[in-house]
LUMPABA-612841 format. One line per field, with one value per residue (C-alpha): z, x, y; chain; residue in one letter; residue number from 1. Coordinates in Angstrom, 2 decimals. Each point is the difference from the previous one (the first is absolute). Example, Ala and Ser with C-alpha at 12.3 -4.5 7.8 and 13.67 -1.06 7.14 Angstrom:
2
zz = [7.80_-0.66]
xx = [12.30_1.37]
yy = [-4.50_3.44]
chaine = [A_A]
residu = [A_S]
num = [1_2]
END
This chain:
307
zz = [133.11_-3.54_-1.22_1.45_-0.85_-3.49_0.03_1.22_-2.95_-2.04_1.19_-0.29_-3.30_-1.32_2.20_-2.04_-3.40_0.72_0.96_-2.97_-2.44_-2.76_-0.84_0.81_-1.28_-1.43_0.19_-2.26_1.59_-0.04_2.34_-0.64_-1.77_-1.90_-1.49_1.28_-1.65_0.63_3.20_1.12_2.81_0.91_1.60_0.82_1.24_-2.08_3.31_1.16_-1.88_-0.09_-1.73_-1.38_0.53_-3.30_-3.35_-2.59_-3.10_-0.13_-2.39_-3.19_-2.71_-0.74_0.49_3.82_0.30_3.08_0.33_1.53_-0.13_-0.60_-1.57_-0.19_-1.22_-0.26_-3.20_-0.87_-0.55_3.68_-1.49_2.00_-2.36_1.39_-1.04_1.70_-0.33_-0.83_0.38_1.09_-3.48_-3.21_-1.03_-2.53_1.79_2.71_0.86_-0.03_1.00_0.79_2.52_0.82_3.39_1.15_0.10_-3.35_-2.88_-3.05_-1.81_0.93_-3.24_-0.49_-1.34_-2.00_-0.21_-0.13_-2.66_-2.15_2.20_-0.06_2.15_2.91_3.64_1.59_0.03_3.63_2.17_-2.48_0.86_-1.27_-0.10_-1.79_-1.17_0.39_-2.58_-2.76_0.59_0.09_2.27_0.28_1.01_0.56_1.09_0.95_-2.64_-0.75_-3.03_0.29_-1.61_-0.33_2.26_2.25_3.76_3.04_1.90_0.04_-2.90_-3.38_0.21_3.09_-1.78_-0.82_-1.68_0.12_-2.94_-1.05_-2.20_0.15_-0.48_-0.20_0.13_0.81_-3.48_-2.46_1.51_-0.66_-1.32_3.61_0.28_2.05_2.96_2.22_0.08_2.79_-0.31_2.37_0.57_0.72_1.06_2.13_-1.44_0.61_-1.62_1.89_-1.31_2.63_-2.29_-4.01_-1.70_3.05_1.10_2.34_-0.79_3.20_-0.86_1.25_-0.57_-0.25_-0.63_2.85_2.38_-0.12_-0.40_1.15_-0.97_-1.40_-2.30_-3.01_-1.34_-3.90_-1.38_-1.84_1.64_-2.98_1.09_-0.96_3.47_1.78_2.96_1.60_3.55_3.06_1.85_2.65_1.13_1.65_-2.48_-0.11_-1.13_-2.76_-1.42_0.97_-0.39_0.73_0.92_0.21_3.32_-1.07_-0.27_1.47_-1.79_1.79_-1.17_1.23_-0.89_1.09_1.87_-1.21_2.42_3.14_-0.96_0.56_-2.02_0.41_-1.32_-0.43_0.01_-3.05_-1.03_-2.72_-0.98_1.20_3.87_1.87_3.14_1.26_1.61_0.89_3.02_-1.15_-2.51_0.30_-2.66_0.90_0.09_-3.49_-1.94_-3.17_-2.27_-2.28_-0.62_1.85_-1.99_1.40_-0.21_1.17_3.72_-0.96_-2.29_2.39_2.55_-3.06_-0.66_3.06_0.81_-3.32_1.32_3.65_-1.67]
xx = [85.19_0.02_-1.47_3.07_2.77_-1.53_0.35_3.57_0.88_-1.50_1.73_3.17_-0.36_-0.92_2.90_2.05_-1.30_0.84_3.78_0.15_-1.58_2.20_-2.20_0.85_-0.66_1.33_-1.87_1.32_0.32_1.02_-0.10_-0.92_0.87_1.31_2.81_2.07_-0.67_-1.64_-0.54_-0.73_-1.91_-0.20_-1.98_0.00_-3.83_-1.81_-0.49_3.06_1.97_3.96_1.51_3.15_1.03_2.03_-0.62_0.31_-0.28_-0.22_-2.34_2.17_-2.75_-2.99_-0.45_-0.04_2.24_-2.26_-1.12_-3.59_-2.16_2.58_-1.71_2.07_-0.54_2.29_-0.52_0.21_3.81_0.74_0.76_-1.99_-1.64_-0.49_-2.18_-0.61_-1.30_2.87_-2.00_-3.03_-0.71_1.41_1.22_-1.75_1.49_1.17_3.75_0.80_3.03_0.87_2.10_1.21_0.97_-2.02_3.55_1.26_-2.20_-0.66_0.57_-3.07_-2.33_-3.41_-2.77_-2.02_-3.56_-1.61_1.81_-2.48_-2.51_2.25_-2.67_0.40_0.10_2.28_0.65_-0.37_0.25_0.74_-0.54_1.34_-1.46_1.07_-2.66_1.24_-2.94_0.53_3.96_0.45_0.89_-3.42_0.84_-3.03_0.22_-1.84_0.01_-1.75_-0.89_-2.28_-3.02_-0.38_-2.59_-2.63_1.28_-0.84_0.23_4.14_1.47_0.71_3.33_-0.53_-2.50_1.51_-0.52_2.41_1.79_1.86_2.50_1.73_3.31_1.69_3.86_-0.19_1.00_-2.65_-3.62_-3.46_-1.72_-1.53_-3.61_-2.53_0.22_-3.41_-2.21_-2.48_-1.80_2.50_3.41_2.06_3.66_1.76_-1.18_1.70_-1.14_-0.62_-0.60_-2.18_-0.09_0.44_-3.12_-0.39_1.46_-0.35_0.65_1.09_-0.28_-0.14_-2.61_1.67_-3.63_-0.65_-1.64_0.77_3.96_-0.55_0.63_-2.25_0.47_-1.42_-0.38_0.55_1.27_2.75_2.77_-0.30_-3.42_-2.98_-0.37_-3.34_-1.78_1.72_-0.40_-0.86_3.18_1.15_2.64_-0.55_0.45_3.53_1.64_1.77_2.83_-0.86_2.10_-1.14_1.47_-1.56_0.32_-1.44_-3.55_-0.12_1.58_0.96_-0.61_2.36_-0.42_1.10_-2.26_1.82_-2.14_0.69_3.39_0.42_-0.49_-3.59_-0.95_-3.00_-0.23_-1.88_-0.83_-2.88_0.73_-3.79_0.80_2.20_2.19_2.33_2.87_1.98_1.02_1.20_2.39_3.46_1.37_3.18_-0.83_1.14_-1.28_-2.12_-1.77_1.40_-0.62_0.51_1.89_-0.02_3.15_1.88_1.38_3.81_-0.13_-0.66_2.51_2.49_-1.15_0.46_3.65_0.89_-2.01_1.80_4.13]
yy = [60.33_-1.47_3.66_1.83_-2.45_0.58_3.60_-0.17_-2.20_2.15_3.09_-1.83_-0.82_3.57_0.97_-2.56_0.89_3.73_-0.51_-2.59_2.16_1.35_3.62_3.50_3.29_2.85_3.24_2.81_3.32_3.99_2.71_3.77_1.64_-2.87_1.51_-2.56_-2.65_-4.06_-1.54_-3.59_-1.87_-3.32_-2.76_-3.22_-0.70_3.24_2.29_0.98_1.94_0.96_3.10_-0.90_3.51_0.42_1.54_-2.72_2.28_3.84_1.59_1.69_0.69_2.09_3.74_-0.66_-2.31_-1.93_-3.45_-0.26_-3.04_-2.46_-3.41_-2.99_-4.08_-3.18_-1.04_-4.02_0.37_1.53_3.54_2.94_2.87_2.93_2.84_3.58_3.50_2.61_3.07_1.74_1.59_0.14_-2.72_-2.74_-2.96_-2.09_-1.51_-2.98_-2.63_-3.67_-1.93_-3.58_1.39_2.70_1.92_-0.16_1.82_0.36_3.39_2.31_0.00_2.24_-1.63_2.89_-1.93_3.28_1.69_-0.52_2.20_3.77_1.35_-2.80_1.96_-2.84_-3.65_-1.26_-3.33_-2.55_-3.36_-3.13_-3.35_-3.16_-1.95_-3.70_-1.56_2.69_-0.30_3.82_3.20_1.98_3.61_2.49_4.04_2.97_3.07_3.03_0.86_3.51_0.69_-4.12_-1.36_1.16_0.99_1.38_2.91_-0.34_1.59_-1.08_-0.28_-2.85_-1.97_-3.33_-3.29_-3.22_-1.17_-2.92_-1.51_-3.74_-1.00_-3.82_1.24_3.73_1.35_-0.15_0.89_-0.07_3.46_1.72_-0.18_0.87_-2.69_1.90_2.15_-0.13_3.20_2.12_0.74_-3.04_-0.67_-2.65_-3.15_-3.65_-3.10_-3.32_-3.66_-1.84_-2.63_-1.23_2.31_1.60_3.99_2.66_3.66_2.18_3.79_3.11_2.17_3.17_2.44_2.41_-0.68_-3.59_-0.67_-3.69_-3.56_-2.17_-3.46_-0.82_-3.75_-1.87_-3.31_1.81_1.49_2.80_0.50_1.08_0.63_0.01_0.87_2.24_0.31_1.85_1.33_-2.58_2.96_3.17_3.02_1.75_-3.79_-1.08_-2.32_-3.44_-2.89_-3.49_-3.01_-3.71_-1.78_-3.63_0.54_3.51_3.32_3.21_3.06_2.60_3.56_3.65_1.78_3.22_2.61_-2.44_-0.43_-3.41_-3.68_-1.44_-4.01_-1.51_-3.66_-2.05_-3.62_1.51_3.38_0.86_-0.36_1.91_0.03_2.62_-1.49_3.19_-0.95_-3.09_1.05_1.86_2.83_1.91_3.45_2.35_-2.97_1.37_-2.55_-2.45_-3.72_-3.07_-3.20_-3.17_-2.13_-2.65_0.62_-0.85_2.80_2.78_-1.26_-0.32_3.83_0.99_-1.89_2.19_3.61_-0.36_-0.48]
chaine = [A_A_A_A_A_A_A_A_A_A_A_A_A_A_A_A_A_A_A_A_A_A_A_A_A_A_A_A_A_A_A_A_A_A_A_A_A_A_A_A_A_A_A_A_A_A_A_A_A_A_A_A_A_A_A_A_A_A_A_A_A_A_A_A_A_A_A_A_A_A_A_A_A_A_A_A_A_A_A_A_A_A_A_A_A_A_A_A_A_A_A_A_A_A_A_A_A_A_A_A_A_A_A_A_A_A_A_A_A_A_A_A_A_A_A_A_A_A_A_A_A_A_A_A_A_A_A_A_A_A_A_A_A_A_A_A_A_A_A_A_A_A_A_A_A_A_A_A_A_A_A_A_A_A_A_A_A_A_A_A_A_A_A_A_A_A_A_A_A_A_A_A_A_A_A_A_A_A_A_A_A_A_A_A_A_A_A_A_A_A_A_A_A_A_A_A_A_A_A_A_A_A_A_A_A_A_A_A_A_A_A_A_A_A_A_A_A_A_A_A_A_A_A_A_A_A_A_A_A_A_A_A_A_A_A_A_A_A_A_A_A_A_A_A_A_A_A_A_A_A_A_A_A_A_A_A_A_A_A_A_A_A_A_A_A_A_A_A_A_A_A_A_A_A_A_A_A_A_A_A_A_A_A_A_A_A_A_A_A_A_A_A_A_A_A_A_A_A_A_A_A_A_A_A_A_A_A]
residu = [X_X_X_X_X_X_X_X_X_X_X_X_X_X_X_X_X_X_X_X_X_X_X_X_X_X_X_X_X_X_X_X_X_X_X_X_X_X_X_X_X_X_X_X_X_X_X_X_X_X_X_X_X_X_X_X_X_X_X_X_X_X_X_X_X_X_X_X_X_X_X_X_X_X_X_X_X_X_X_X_X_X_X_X_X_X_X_X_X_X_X_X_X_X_X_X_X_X_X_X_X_X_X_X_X_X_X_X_X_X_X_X_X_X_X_X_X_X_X_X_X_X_X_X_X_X_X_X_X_X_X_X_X_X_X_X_X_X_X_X_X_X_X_X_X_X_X_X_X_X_X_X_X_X_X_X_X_X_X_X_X_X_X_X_X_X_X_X_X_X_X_X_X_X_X_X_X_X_X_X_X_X_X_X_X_X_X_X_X_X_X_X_X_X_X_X_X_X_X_X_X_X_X_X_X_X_X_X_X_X_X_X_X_X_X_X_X_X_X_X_X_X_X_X_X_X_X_X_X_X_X_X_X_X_X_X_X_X_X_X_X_X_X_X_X_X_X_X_X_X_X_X_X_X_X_X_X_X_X_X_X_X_X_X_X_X_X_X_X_X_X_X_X_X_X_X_X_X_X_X_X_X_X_X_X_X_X_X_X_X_X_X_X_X_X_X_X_X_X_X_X_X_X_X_X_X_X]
num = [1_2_3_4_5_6_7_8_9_10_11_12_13_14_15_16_17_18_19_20_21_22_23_24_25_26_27_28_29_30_31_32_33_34_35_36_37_38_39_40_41_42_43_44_45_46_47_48_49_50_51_52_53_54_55_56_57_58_59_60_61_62_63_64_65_66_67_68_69_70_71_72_73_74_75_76_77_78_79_80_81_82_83_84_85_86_87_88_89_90_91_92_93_94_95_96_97_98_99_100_101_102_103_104_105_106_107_108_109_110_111_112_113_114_115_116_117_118_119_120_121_122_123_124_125_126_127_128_129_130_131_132_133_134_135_136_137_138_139_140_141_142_143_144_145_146_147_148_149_150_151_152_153_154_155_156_157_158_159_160_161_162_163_164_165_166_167_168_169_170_171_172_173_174_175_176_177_178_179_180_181_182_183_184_185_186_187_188_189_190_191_192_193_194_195_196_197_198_199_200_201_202_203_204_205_206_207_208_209_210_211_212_213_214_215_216_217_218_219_220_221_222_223_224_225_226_227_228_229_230_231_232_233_234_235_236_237_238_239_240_241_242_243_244_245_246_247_248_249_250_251_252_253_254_255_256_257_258_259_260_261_262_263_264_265_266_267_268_269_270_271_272_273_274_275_276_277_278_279_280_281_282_283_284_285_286_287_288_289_290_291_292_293_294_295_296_297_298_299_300_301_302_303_304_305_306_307]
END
């Protein structure tokens, strides 16, 4: 009797602590063919997910004109920096624009970190991460660069490497430089503190026949980065996004051939889970990056999105 009146207490309490607890998430979003500019989900326990069903900034630079891959952060003032890809090819650079609010931005700006590199294919996927110990904005990319490193059998002009630059107020910037190179074509990669001196790298790796994800590990969240992985995902996967969940982290990713949002589960980075079916992503949703924050900020958001 004593076992079971324990358990209900128990129960209670984590029923408690989840009603009491002041985290959601935002999870930054487009749809195809993502002409129309930034989405946004939002959570308040990590699995189920809400599409706020509104465009929160349209895409108005860069030869196409899109926004793919939006990557977003709160940085230590409250202000959200948002990064994206503006084209398939062409141009040496990513946009880029800030918020208090979610619905009031900053003029669009293009960051050219690859104009130093004429012959760069594409920039794609940038990522942003602020690195809390080094008191900075970390922001890392796929590019090709032909003729560069070694590839596969896909073509020279899909053969990719990350790249990274830092930033501490968004106007002056460090020079790009190489950020990995892991001996094939890689794109998609997010960076994840576990702990102080201690990082995960999920990637994609983008080299036929693979086109999986797979983590790499370092005490630096600008790398070197080391032992890379087998795939924990099927192939025909990419864009993960991760969010931490107390002492587990969930992996979600698009499982672009299935057409629908896979996770994987994690407390290690070396054991893996899926949790599919435990998980819920409105349909249209393409990848982007999940921000925690405080819970009276989304509903404050949202009051604002519904007027």
């Amino acid at each position: 009797m004593l076992f079971f009146k324990r358990n209900i207490f128990l129960g209670a309490l984590v029923l408690l602590f989840t009603a009491c607890s002041n985290k959601a998430y935002l999870f930054t979003s487009f749809h195809e063919p993502a002409t129309d500019g930034l989405r946004m989900l939002y959570s308040y326990d990590g699995y189920t997910w809400i599409d706020t069903d509104t465009v929160l900034l349209k895409p108005a630079i860069g030869n196409q004109k899109v926004m793919r891959d939006p990557s977003m952060v709160q940085g230590p003032d409250g202000i959200y920096h948002l990064v994206w890809t503006t084209s398939w090819r062409g141009d040496n650079g990513f946009g880029y624009a800030s918020s208090k609010d979610l619905l009031h931005w900053s003029e669009q700006k293009m960051l050219p970190v690859m104009q130093h590199e004429p012959s760069t294919v594409n920039v794609w996927a940038p990522e942003l991460f602020y690195d809390d110990e080094g008191k900075q904005f970390i922001m890392i990319w796929a590019s090709c660069i032909p003729g560069r490193f070694e590839k596969g059998i896909e073509s020279d002009s899909n053969n990719h490497r990350m790249y990274v630059t830092t930033t501490r107020d968004f106007k002056s910037f460090t020079p790009a430089q190489l950020f990995l190179d892991p001996g094939f074509s890689v794109i998609d990669a997010v960076i994840v503190k576990k702990a102080k001196a201690d990082y995960v790298l999920v990637l994609k790796d983008n080299t036929r026949p693979e086109r999986n994800l797979k983590v790499a590990f370092s005490d630096s969240p600008l790398g070197p980065w080391r032992n890379v992985s087998a795939p924990f995902t099927d192939n025909f996967t990419e864009g993960p996004s991760v969010v931490k969940l107390g002492k587990e982290l969930l992996i979600y990713y698009d499982s672009y051939q299935k057409k629908i949002y896979d996770a994987h589960s994690t407390t290690d980075f070396i054991n893996f889970k899926s949790i599919t079916g435990k998980v819920k992503v409105p349909e249209g949703h393409k990848h982007g990056t999940i921000v925690p924050v405080k819970k009276k900020d989304v509903k404050k958001f949202l009051k604002q999105v519904s007027k």
